[in-house]
SEMAR-970673 format. One record per residue: residue number from 0; residue in one letter; x negated, y negated, z of N, C-alpha, C in turn. Coordinates in nm, 2 decimals. Layout:
BEGIN
NUM; A; X; Y; Z; X; Y; Z; X; Y; Z
...
end
This chain:
BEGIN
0; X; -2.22; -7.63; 9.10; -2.31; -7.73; 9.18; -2.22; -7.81; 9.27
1; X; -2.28; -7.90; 9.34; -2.20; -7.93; 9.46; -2.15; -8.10; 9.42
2; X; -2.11; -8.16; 9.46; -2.10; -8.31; 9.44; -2.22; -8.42; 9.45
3; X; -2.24; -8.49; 9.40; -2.29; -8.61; 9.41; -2.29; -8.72; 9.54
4; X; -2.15; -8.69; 9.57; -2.12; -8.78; 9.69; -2.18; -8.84; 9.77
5; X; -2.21; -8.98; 9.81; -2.33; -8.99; 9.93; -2.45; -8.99; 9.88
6; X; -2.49; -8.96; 9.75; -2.65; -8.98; 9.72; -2.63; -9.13; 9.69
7; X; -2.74; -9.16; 9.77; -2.76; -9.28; 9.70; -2.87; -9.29; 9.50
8; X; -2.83; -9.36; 9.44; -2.84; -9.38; 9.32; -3.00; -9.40; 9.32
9; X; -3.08; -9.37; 9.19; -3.19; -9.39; 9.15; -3.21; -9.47; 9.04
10; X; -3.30; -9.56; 9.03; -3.35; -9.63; 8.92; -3.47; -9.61; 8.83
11; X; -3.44; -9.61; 8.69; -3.53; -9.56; 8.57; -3.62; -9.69; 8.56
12; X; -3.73; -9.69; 8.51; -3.83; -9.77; 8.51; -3.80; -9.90; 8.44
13; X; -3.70; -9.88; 8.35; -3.63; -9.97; 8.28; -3.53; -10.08; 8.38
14; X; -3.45; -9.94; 8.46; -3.34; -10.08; 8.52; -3.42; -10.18; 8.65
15; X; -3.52; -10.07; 8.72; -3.64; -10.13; 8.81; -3.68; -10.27; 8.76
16; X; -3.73; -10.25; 8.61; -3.75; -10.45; 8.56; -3.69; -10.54; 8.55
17; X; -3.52; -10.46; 8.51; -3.43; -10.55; 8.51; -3.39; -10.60; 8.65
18; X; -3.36; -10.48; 8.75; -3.34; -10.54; 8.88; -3.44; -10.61; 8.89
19; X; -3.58; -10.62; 8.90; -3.69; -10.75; 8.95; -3.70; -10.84; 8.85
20; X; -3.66; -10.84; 8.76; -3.67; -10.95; 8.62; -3.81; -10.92; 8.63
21; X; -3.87; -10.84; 8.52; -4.03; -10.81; 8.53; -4.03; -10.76; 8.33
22; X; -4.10; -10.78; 8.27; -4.14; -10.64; 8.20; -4.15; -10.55; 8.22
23; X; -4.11; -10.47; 8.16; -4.13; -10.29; 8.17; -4.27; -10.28; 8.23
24; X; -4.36; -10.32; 8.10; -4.50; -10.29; 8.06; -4.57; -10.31; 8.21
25; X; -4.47; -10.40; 8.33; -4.57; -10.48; 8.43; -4.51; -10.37; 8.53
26; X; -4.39; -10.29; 8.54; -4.41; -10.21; 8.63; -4.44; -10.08; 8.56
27; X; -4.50; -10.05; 8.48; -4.54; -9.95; 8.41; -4.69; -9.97; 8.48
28; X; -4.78; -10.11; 8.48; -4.93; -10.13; 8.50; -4.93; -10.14; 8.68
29; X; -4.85; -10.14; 8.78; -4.81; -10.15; 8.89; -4.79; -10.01; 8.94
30; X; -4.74; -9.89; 8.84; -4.77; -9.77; 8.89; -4.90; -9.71; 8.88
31; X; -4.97; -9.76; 8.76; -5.11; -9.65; 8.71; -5.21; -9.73; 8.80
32; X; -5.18; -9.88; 8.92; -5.28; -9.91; 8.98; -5.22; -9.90; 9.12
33; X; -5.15; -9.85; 9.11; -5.03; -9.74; 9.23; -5.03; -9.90; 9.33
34; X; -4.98; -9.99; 9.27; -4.93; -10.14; 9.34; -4.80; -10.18; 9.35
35; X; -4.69; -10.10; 9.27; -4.60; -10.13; 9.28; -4.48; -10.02; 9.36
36; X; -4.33; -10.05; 9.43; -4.30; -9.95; 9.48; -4.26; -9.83; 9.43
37; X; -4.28; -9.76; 9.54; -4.31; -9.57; 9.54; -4.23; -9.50; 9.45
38; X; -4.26; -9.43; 9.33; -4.16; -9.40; 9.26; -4.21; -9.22; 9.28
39; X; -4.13; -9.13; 9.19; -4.16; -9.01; 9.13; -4.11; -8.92; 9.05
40; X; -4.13; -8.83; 9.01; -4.10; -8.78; 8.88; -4.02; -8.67; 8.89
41; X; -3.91; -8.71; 8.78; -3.87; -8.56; 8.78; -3.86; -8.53; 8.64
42; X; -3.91; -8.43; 8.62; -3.95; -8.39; 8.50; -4.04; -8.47; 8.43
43; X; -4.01; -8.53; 8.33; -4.11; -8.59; 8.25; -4.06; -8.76; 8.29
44; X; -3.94; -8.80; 8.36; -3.92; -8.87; 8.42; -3.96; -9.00; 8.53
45; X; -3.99; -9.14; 8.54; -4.01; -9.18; 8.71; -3.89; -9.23; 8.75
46; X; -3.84; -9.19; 8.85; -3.77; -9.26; 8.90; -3.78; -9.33; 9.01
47; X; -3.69; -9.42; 9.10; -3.70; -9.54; 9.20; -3.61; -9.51; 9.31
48; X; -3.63; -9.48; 9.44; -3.46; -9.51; 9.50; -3.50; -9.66; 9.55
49; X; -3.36; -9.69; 9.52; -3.35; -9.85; 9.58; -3.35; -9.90; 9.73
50; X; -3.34; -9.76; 9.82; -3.42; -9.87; 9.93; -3.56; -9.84; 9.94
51; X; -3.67; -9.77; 9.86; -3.80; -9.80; 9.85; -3.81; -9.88; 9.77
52; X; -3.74; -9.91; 9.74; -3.77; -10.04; 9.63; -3.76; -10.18; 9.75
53; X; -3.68; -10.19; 9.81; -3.65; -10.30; 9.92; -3.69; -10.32; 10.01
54; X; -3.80; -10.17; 10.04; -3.85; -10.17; 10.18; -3.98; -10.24; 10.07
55; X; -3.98; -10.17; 9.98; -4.12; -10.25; 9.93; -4.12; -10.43; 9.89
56; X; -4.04; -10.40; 9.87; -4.04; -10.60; 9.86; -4.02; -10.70; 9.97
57; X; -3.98; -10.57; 10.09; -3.95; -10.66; 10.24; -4.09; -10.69; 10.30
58; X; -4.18; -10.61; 10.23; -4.38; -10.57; 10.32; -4.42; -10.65; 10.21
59; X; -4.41; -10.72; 10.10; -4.45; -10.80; 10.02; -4.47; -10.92; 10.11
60; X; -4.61; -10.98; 10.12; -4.62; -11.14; 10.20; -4.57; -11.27; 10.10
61; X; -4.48; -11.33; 10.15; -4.43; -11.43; 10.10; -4.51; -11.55; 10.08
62; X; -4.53; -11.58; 9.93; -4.58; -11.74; 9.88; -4.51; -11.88; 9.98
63; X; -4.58; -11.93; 10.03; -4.49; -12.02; 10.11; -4.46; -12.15; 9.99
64; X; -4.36; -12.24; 10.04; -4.32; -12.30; 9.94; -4.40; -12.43; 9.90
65; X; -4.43; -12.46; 9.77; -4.50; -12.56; 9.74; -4.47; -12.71; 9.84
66; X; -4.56; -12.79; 9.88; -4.52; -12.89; 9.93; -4.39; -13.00; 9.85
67; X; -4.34; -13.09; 9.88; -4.23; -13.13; 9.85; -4.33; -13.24; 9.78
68; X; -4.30; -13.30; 9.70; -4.38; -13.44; 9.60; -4.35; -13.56; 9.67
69; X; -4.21; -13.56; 9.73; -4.15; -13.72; 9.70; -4.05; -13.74; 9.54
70; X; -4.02; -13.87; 9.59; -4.03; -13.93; 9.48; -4.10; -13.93; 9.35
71; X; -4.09; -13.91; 9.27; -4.21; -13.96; 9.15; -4.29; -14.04; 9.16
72; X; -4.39; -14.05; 9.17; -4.49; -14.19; 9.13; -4.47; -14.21; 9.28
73; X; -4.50; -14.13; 9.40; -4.51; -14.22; 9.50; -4.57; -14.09; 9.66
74; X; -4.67; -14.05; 9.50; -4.77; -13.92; 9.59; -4.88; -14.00; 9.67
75; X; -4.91; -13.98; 9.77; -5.01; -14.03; 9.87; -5.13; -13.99; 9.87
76; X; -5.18; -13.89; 9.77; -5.30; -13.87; 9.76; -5.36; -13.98; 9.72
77; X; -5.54; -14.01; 9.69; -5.52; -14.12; 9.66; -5.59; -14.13; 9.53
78; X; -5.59; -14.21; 9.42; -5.58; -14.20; 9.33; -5.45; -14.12; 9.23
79; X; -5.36; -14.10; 9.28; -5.25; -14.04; 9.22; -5.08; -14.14; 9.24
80; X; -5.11; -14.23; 9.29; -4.95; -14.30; 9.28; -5.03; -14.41; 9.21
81; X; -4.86; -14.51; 9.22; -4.89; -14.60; 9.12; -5.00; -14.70; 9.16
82; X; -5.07; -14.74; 8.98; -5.16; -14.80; 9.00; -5.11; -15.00; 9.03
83; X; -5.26; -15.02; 9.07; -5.15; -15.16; 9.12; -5.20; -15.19; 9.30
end
């Protein structure tokens, strides 16, 4: 057989959760509702390449960030800072 060289590496369903810090079980429920990135099989196997893995997390829409609070005790909604 010929070398390896230059392939890039594949991830088992297992190192996939580790790399996303996820459960197994949640990218396990992210393939059977075919929502999570593109995997396939070989043999009785799934495997991952890691730039579908990247491209899929780059087409992911980003949560924008929670607004900032302040201070403690000095939210401007009203009824919410201090009373007084």
């Amino acid at each position: 057989m010929g070398t390896t060289e230059g392939l890039k590496p594949l991830l088992s369903t297992e190192e996939l959760a580790e790399y996303l810090d996820v459960p197994v079980a949640t990218v396990y429920a992210w393939r059977y509702h075919r929502k999570g990135p593109p995997g396939f099989r070989i043999g009785r196997y799934v495997r991952y390449r890691l730039s579908d893995v990247e491209d899929w997390l780059s087409s992911r829409p980003r949560e924008p960030s929670p607004p900032s609070m302040g201070p403690a005790g000095s939210d401007s909604r009203p009824g919410m800072g201090d009373a007084g």
